[in-house]
Each structure stands twice: as C-alpha cells, then as structure tokens.
SETI-874157 format. One line per 3 residues: number of its first residue (from 1); their letters; for each residue x, y, z of N, C-alpha, C. Coordinates in pm, whole numbers. Atoms other than C-alpha are relative to their C-alpha. Example, Ala and Ser with C-alpha at 12.3 -4.5 7.8 and 13.67 -1.06 7.14 Angstrom:
<kezas>
1 = as = 89 -119 0 1230 -450 780 90 120 0  -82 -119 -6 1367 -106 714 -77 109 73
</kezas>
This chain:
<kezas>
1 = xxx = 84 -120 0 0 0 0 87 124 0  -89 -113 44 138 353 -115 -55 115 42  18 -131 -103 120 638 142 65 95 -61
4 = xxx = -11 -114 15 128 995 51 33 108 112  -3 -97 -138 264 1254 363 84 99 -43  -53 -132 -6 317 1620 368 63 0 130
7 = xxx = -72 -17 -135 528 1731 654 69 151 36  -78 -123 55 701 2055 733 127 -30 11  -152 14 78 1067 2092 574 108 1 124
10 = xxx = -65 14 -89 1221 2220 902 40 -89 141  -19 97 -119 1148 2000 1160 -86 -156 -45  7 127 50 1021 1680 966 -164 -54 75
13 = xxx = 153 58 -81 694 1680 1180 -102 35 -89  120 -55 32 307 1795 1131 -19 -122 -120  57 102 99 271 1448 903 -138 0 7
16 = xxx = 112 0 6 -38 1484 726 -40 -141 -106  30 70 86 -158 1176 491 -109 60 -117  79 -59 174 -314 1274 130 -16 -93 -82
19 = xxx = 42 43 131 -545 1118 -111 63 37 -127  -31 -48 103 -424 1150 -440 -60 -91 -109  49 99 124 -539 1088 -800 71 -111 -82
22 = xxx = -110 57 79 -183 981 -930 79 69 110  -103 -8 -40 125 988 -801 140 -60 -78  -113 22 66 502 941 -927 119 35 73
25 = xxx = -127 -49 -62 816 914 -772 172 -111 -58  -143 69 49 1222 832 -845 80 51 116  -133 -29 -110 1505 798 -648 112 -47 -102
28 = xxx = -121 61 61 1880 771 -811 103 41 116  -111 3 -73 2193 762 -698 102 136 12  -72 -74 -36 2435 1058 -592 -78 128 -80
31 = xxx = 65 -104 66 2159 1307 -711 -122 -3 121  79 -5 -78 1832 1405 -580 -120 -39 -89  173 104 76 1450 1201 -662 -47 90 12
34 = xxx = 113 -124 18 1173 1358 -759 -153 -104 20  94 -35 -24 827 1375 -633 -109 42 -55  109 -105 32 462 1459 -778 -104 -74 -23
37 = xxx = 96 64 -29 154 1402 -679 -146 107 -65  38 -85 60 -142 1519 -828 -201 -49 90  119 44 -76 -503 1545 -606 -131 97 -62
40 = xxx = 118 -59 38 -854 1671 -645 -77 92 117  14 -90 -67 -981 1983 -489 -188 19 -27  154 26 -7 -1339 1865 -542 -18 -77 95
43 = xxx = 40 66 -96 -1304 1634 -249 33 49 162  -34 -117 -83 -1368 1822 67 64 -32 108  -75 37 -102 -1178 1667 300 165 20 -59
46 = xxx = -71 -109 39 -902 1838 81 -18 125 -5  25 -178 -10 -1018 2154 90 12 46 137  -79 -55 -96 -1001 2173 447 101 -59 58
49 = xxx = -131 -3 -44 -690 2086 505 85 100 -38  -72 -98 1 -574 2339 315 129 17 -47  -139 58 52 -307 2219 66 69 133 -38
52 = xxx = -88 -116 20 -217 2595 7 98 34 60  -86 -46 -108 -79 2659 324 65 -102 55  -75 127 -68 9 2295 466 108 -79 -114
55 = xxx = -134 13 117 227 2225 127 39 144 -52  -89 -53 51 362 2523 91 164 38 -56  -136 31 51 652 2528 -159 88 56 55
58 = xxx = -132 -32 -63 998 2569 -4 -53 -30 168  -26 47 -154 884 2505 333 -77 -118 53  74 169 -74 665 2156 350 108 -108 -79
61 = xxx = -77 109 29 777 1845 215 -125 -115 -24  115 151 66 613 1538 -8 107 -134 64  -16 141 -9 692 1169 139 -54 -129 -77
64 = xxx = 81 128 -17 638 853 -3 11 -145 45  4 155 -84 558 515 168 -31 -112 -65  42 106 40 590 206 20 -3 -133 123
67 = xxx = -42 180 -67 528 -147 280 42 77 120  -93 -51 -131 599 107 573 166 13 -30  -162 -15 1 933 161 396 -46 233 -87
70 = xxx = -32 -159 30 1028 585 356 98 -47 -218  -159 11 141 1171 555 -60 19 151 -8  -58 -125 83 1201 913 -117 -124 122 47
73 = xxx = 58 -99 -43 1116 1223 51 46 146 16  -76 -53 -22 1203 1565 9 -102 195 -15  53 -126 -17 1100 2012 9 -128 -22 -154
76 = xxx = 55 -34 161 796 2081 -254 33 115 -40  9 -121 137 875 2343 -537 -61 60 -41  45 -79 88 605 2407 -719 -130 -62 20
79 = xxx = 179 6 8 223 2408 -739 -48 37 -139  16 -42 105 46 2387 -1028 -186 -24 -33  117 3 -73 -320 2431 -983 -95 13 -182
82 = xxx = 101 -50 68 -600 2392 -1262 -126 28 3  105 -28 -79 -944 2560 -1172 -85 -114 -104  93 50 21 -1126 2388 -1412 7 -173 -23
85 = xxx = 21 140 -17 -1034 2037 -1431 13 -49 236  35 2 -160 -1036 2094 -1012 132 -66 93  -132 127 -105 -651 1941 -949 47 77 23
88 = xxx = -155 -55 -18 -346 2050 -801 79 -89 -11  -160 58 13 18 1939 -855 80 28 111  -80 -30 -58 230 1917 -637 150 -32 -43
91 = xxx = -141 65 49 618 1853 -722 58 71 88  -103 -57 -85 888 1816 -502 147 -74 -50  -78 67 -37 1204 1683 -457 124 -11 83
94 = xxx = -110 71 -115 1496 1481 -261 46 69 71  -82 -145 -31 1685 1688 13 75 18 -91  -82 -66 133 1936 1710 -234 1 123 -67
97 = xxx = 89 -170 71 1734 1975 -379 68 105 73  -9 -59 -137 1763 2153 -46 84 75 -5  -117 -70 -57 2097 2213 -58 121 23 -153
100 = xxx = -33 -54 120 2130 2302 -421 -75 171 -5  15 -131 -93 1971 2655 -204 100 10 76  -104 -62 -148 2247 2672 5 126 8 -7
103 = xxx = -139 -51 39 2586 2852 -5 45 -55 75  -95 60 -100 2874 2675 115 59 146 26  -89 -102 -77 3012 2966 387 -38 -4 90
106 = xxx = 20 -65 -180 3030 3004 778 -88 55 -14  86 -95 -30 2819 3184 939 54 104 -3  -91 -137 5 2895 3532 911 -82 62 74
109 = xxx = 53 -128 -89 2865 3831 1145 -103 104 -67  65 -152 97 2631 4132 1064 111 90 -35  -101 -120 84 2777 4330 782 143 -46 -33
112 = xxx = -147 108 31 3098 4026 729 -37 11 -122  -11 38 136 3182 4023 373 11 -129 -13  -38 148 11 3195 3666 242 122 -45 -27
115 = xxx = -115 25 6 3534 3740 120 112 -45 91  -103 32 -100 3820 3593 327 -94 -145 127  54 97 -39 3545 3343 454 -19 -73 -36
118 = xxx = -52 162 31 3710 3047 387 -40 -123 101  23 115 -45 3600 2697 444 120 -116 0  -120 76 -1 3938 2498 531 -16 -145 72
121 = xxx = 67 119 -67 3847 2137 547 178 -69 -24  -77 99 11 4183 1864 605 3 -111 75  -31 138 -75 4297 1533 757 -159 -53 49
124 = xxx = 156 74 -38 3941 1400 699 -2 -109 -155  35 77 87 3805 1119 448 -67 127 -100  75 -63 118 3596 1278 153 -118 27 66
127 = xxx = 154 28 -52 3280 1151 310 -48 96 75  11 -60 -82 3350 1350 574 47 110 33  -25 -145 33 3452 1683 421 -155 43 -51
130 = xxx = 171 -1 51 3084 1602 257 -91 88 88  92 15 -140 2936 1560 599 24 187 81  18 -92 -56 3098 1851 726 -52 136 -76
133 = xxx = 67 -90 41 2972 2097 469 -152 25 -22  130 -16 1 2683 2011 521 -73 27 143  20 -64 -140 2686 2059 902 2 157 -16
136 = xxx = 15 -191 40 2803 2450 805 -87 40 -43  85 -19 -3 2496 2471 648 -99 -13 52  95 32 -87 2281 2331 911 -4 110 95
139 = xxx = -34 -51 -120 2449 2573 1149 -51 113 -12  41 -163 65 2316 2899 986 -160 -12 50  188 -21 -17 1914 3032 1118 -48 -53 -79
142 = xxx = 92 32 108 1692 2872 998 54 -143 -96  -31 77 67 1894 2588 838 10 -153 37  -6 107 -46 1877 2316 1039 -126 -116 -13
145 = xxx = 116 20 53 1644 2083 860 52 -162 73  -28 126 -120 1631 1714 1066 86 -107 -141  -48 103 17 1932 1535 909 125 -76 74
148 = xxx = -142 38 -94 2175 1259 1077 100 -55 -57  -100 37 42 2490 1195 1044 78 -139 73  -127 119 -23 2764 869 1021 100 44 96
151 = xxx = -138 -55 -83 3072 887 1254 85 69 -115  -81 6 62 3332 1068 1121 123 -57 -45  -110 73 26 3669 951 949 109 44 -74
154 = xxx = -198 -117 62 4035 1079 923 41 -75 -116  -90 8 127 4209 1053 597 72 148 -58  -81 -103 64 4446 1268 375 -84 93 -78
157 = xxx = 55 -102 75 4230 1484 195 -39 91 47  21 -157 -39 4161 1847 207 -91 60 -107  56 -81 30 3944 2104 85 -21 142 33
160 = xxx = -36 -120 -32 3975 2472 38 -121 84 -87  29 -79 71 3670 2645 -21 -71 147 -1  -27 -97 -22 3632 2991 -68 -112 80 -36
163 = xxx = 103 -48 -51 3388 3226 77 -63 105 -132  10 -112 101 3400 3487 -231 -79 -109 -84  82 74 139 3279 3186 -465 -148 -16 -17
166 = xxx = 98 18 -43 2979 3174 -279 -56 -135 -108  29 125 44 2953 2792 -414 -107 -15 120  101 83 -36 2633 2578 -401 78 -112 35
169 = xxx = -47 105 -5 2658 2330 -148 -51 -99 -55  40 124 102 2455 2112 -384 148 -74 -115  -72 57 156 2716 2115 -644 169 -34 75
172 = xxx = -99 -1 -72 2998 2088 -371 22 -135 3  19 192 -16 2870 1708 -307 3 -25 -129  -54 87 85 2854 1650 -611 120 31 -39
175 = xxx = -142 2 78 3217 1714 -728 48 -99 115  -132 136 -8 3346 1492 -444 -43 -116 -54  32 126 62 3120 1219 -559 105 -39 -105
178 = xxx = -60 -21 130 3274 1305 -897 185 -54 16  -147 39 21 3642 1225 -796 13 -96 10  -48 141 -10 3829 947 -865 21 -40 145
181 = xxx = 0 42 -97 3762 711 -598 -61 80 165  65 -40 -121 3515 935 -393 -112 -19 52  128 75 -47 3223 837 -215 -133 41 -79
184 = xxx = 84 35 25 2885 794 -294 -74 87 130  94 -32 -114 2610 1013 -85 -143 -10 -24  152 -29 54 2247 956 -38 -66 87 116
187 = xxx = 74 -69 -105 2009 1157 182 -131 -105 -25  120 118 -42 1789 823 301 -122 85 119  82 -49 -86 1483 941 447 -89 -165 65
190 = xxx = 46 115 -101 1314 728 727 -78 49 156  48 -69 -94 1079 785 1020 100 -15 128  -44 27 -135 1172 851 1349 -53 -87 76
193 = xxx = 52 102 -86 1174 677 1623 -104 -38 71  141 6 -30 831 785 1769 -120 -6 -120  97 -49 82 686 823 1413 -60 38 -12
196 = xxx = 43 -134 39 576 1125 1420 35 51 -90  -62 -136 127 836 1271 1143 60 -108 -87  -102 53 119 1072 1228 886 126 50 53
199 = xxx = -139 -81 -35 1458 1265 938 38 -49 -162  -90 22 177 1710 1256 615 180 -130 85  -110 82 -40 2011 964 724 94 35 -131
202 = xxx = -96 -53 149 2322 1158 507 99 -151 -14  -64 148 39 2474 805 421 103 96 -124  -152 38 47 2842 838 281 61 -110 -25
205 = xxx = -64 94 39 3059 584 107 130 -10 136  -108 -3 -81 3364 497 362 139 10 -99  -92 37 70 3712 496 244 17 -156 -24
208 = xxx = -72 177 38 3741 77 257 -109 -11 -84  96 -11 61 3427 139 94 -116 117 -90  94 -128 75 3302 431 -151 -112 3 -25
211 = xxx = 130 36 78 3016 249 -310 -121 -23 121  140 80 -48 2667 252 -128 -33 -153 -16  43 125 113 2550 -94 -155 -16 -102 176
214 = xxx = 54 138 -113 2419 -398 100 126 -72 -42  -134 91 -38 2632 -666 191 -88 -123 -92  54 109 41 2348 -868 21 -6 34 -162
217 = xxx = 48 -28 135 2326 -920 -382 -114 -46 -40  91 42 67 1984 -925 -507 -18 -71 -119  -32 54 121 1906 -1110 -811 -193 -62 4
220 = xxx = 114 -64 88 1593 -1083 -1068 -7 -111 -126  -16 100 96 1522 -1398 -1251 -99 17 -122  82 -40 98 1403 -1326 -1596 13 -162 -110
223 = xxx = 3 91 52 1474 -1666 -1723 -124 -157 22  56 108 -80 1233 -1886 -1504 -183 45 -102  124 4 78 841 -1947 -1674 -56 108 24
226 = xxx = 106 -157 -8 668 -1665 -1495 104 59 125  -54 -100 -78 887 -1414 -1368 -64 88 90  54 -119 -55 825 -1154 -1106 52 131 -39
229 = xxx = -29 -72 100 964 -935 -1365 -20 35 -111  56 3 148 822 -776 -1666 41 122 -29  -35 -134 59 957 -487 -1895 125 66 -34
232 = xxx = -126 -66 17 1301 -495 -1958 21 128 -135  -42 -91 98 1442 -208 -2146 177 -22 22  -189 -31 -16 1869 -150 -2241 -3 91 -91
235 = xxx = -63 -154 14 2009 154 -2312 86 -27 -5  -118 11 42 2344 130 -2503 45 132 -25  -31 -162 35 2487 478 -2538 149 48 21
238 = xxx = -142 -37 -11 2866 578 -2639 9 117 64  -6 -184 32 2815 950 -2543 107 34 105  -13 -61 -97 2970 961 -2251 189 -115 4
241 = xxx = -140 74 -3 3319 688 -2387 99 116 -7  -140 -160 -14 3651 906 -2343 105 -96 53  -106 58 20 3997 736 -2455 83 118 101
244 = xxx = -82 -99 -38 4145 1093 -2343 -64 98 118  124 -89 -73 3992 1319 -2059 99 129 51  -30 -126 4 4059 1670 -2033 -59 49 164
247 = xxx = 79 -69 -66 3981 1902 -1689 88 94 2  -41 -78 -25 4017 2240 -1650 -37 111 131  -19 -20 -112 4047 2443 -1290 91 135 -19
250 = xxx = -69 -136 -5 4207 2764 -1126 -48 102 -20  -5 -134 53 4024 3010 -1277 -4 124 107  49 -145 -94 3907 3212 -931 155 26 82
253 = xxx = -155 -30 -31 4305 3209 -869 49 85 -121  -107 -51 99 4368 3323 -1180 113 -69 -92  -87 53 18 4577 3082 -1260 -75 -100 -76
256 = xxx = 45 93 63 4442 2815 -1528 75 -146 -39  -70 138 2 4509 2466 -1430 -86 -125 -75  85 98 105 4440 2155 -1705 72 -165 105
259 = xxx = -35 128 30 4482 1775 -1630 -78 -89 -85  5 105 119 4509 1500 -1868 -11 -130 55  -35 108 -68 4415 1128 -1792 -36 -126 -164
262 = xxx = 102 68 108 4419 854 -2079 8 -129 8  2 182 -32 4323 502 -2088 -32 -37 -133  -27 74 199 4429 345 -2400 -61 -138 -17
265 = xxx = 66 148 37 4179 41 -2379 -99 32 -115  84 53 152 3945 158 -2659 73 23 -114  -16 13 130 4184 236 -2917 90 -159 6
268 = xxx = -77 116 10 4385 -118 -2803 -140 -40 -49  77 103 34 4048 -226 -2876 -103 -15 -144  38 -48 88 4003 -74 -3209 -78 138 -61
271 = xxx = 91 -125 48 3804 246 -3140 74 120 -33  -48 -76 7 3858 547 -3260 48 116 141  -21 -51 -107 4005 798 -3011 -100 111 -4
274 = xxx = 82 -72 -29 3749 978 -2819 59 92 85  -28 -18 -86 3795 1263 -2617 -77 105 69  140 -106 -104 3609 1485 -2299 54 110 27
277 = xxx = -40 -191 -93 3646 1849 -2111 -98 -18 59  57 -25 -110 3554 1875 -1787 27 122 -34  -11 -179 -72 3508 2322 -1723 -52 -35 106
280 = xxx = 85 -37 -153 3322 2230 -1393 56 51 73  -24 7 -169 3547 2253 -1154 125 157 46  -61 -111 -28 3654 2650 -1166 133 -11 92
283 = xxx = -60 -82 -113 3726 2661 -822 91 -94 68  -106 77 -69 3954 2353 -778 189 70 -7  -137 -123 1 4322 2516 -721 98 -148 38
286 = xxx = -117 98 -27 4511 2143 -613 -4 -69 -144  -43 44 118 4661 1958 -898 -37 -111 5  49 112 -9 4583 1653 -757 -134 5 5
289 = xxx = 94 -1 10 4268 1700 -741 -105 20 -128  8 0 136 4233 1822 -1103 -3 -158 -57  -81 116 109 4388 1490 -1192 -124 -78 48
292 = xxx = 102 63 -26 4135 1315 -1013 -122 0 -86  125 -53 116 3815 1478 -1195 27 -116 -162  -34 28 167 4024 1379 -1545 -4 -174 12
295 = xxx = -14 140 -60 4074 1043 -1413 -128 -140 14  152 33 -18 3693 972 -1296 -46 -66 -135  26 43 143 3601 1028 -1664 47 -107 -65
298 = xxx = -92 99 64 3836 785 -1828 -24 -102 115  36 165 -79 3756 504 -1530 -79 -48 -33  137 48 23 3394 487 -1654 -39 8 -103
301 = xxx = 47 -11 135 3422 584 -2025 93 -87 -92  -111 65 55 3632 273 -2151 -74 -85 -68  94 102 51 3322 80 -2298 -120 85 -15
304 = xxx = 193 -53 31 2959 182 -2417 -74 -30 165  58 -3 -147 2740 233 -2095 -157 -89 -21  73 33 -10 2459 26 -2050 -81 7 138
307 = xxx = 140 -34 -99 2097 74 -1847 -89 -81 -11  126 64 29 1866 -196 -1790 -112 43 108  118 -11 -35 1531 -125 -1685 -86 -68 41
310 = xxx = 91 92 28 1249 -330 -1569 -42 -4 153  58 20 -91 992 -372 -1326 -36 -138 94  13 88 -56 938 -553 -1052 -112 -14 147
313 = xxx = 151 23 -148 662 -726 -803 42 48 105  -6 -63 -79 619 -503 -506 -10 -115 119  21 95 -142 512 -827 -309 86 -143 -6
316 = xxx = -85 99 -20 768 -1056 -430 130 -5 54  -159 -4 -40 1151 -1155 -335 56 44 -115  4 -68 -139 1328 -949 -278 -131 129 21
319 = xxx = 88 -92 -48 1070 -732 -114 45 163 -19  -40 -125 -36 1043 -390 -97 70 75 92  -88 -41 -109 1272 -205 114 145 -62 61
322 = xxx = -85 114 -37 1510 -493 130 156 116 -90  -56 9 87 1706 -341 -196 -3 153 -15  -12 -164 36 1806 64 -268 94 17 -95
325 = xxx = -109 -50 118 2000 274 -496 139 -23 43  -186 24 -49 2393 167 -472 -9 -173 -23  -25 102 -12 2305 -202 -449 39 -97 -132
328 = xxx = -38 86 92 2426 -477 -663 -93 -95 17  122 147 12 2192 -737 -820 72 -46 -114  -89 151 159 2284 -1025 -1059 -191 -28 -75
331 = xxx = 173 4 150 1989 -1025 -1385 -13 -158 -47  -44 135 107 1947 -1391 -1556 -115 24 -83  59 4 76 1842 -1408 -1836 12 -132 -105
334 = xxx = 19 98 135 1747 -1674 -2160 -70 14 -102  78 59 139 1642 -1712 -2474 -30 173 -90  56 -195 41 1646 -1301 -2543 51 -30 -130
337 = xxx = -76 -59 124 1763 -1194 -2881 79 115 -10  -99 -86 -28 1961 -909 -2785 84 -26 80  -100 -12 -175 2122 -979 -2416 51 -132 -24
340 = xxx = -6 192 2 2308 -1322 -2437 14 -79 132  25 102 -101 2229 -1597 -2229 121 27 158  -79 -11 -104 2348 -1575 -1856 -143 -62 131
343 = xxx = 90 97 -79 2158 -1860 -1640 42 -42 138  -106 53 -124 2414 -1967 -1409 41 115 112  -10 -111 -138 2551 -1633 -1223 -81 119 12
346 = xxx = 56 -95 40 2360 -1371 -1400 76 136 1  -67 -105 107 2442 -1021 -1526 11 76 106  -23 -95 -95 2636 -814 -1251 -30 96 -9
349 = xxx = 14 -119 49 2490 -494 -1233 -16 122 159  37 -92 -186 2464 -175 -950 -164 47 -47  115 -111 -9 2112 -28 -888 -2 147 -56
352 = xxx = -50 -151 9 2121 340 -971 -113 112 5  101 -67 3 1753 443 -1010 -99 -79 60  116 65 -31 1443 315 -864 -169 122 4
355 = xxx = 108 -83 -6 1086 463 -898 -134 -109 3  129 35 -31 722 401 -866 -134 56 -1  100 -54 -2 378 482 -852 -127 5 122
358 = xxx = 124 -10 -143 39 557 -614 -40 -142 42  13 116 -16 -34 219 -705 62 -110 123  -167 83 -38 295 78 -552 -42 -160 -30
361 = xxx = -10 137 90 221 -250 -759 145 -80 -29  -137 44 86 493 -244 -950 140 88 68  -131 -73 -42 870 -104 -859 88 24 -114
364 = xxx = -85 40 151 1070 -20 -1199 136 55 110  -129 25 -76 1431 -76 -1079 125 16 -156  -107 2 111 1724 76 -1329 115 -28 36
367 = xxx = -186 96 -26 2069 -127 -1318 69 98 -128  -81 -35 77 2401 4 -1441 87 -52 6  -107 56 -39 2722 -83 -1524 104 -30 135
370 = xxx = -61 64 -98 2967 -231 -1262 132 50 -34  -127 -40 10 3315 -52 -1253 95 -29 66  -138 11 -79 3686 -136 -1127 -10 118 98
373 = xxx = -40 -77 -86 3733 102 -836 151 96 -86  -90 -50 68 4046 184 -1008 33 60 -151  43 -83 102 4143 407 -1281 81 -60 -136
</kezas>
C-alpha cells in the first residue's frame, strides 16, 4: 500500500496523509528524486486541510511510503493548480534539492563580507569533508532541517573552499562524488523513532568502501516461466566513452590549471580515439585533485554504458525495502535476442535508479554498469 505525507521541511513533523489521483516518484543515486503528486480539490476533506498553506513550496515536504518503507522524501517546489479540471500538482524533490539553495560559507557576522570566509576542510576522508559541509549549512538560522549523520573519518584529503565563490553546497557534493575514488552520498529518508516525522540519514561511502550498496546481492530472474519481472528495457549509449579526458580548474586564482588522464583500452580495442572536457570545476586550485576529476572520466568511459530497466513485483523476493539505490543485483536471463544468455551467475549490475507509482504494484528498478574502483 502507497502512502502519501506532507510534513514541514524544518522539523520533519506535522505528518499529514493525502489522497491523491496519481502519483510518481524516483530515487537515483548521488543526485536528488523527484516527487509529484497530483489530487482533487473537489473532495472536501481536501479543501479543508488546506493544501495551500500545509504544502507550501519551499517550506513543506512530499513523502512517499511504500510497505511502511520511507523511498524518497524531500521540500515541494512548485504548485500547479487547474481551476477547471479541479486538481493541483504538487512537485517536489529529494533533500538534495535543499541544498542546491544553500551557499557553502560560515556563518557570518552582521555586515561580514563573504570574502576571506574560507572553508578549510583537512585530515578527513571525503565523506567526511561532505558531511561537514553540510553541518556548516545546518548551522546557519533557519537551516537546520532534521538530518543525521555517520561517525566521522580521518584521511588525507583536504578542501579549500572559498567564501567569495559563494559555491552551491549542492554542487559541492557532487564534485566529491565526482572524484576518482570518492564516495557515494544519499540523503535516506526514514521515520523517526516515535513516528511522528521524517529525518534525512546523510549516508556516505567509507574509504574501505566508496560504493553505497548492502552486503546482500539481489538477483531478478528473468529466465524462469513466470517471472516476477516484466519490462526490460537497455540503453546502449557511447556519449559519454573518453579514450582521453581533459579538466580544466584555477580560474578564481587566476591561474588556469588543465589535467590530462588517458586510458588506451578503446583504441587497443580498435576504437577510434574519443575525447572529454571537464570546465566544472573553476574553483579547484590542487593539482591533484584536477587529476582526479580527469581520471573519474576515463575510469567509466572505456566501454559503451549500459541501463537496464524493468519492473518488478512489489510483493515478491526481494521485497520492498530490502534493496536501494547503490546495491548490486545479478539479472538472468534466456532465450532473449539481444542480451546473451546468462543462467548460471547472472548479469552483474549496480542499482542506480528506482521509482514508482500511487499504485505501488509495480517497482521499476534501473541497473548500471559495474566498474573497477580503479582508474
């Protein structure tokens, strides 16, 4: 059964439950899901509640519940109201969102310029340069929206970033994701312990471990008479192969720093040479860290990328809630005409998307490739 709950954004409480006509939701991996529900303002036990004011965008929040499991919950955006067919829209999404609003900088005094208000993160893991920029934003009025955090964990890495750039910490997480060999973050939402609310669990990759993922591998038998699987789709797509990878950095120094990273397995393997440009990462100023970015690219663009698709029974094994974005499942398949036969271990793949509907029937579950850790 597929629960609908508004809540407010700051403190994760005031859960209200909502009828809806339709509903739609996704969750992926090192990004933020999206949300949208769409109800009828002809039924009056919506009307007084009062979806104007109790979802109001930027400060409530859409949940949804599949099996008593939280998949994806996060601020609503936008309202989109038509008088004469009698609906509203709601669309939200993931914290993620959240904090694609929010400047990475200290708190500052009344009347502090942002300049010279530097964020000097070192002798921490990645995860937990993540973690802490996202505490600096908690720490500011008004910003403290209910999420918890992992222990922290010392390692060599540093981060230097700088108050003048007034960088989104949205786009902050994602560049460490983005480096070679850097973690993986989700913002898991899940009730509390009295269930009354919602909190956000900021889940980080570890260093012995970057990748999100269970200790358990699911697996999705598409070979057996009647599957609890129907709908595969694959998605083959070069766009994103890169023999050579380019990044460029420095600019808010002034100073314009490039690295180069190349992995000569597709022309050993006949292809022509491809090659990328990263511009994202202005405001990186270490060299190593450049190299990293260039590096990333070329770990994951050494082959055509594949996406399989396909839905799956909400009430079969594995169950709902058992299985999230990061995890690894093994596919089997027979007798296809495109995919070739794999009966015995089946087709290693990571999770990366999952979504669903009001229904919660069905679960469509998107797999991706499986990469070396190394570059």
């Amino acid at each position: 059964m597929t629960r609908i709950l508004i809540g407010d954004l700051r403190t994760g409480r005031k859960l209200q439950d909502v009828s809806v006509l339709s509903a739609t939701w996704a969750k992926q991996l090192n990004a933020a899901g999206t949300i949208s529900i769409t109800v009828t303002l002809r039924d009056p036990d919506l009307v007084r509640l009062g979806l104007r004011n109790v979802a109001t965008p930027g400060k409530s929040f859409l949940a949804v519940v599949e099996n008593d499991v939280v998949m994806e919950a996060g601020p609503i955006w936008t309202h989109d109201y038509d008088r004469d067919a009698g609906t509203l829209k709601l669309t939200a999404a993931g914290l993620w969102s959240y904090f694609d609003h929010r400047v990475l900088i200290p708190v500052l005094a009344a009347g502090q310029s942002p300049v010279g208000a530097d964020t000097n993160l070192s002798g921490l893991w990645l995860g937990t340069i993540a973690k802490r920029i996202v505490q600096q934003a908690r720490a500011h009025t008004g910003g403290n929206v209910p999420v918890v955090f992992q222990a922290d964990e010392a390692g060599t890495s540093e981060r230097k970033y700088l108050g003048a750039d007034l960088a989104l910490v949205g786009d902050r997480l994602e560049d460490i994701t983005n480096v070679i060999g850097g973690p993986d973050i989700d913002f898991a939402p899940r009730f509390t312990a009295d269930r009354l609310g919602i909190e956000w669990v900021m889940r980080v990759g570890t260093a012995a471990q970057p990748q999100l993922s269970s200790t358990r591998t699911h697996v999705w038998d598409l070979a057996v008479p009647e599957p609890s699987v129907r709908g595969l789709q694959v998605k083959r797509t070069a766009e994103r192969m890169v023999g050579r990878a380019w990044a460029t950095g420095g600019r808010t120094d002034d100073v314009v720093m490039t690295a180069r990273y190349e992995n000569p397995t597709l022309t050993a393997a006949g292809y022509p040479l491809l090659e990328a440009v990263d511009s994202s990462h202005s405001s990186v100023s270490v060299q190593s860290t450049l190299d990293g970015y260039a590096a990333e690219a070329a770990r994951t663009g050494y082959k055509p990328i594949e996406f399989w698709s396909f839905e799956v029974d909400a009430t079969a094994t594995p169950r709902v809630g058992t299985y999230q974005v990061g995890d690894y499942s093994r596919t089997k398949i027979k007798g296809d005409p495109y995919v070739p036969d794999n009966v015995t271990d089946g087709y290693l793949r990571r999770i990366v998307a999952m979504s669903g509907d009001e229904q919660g029937r069905w679960i469509k579950v998107t797999t991706g490739e499986v990469y070396s850790l190394d570059a």
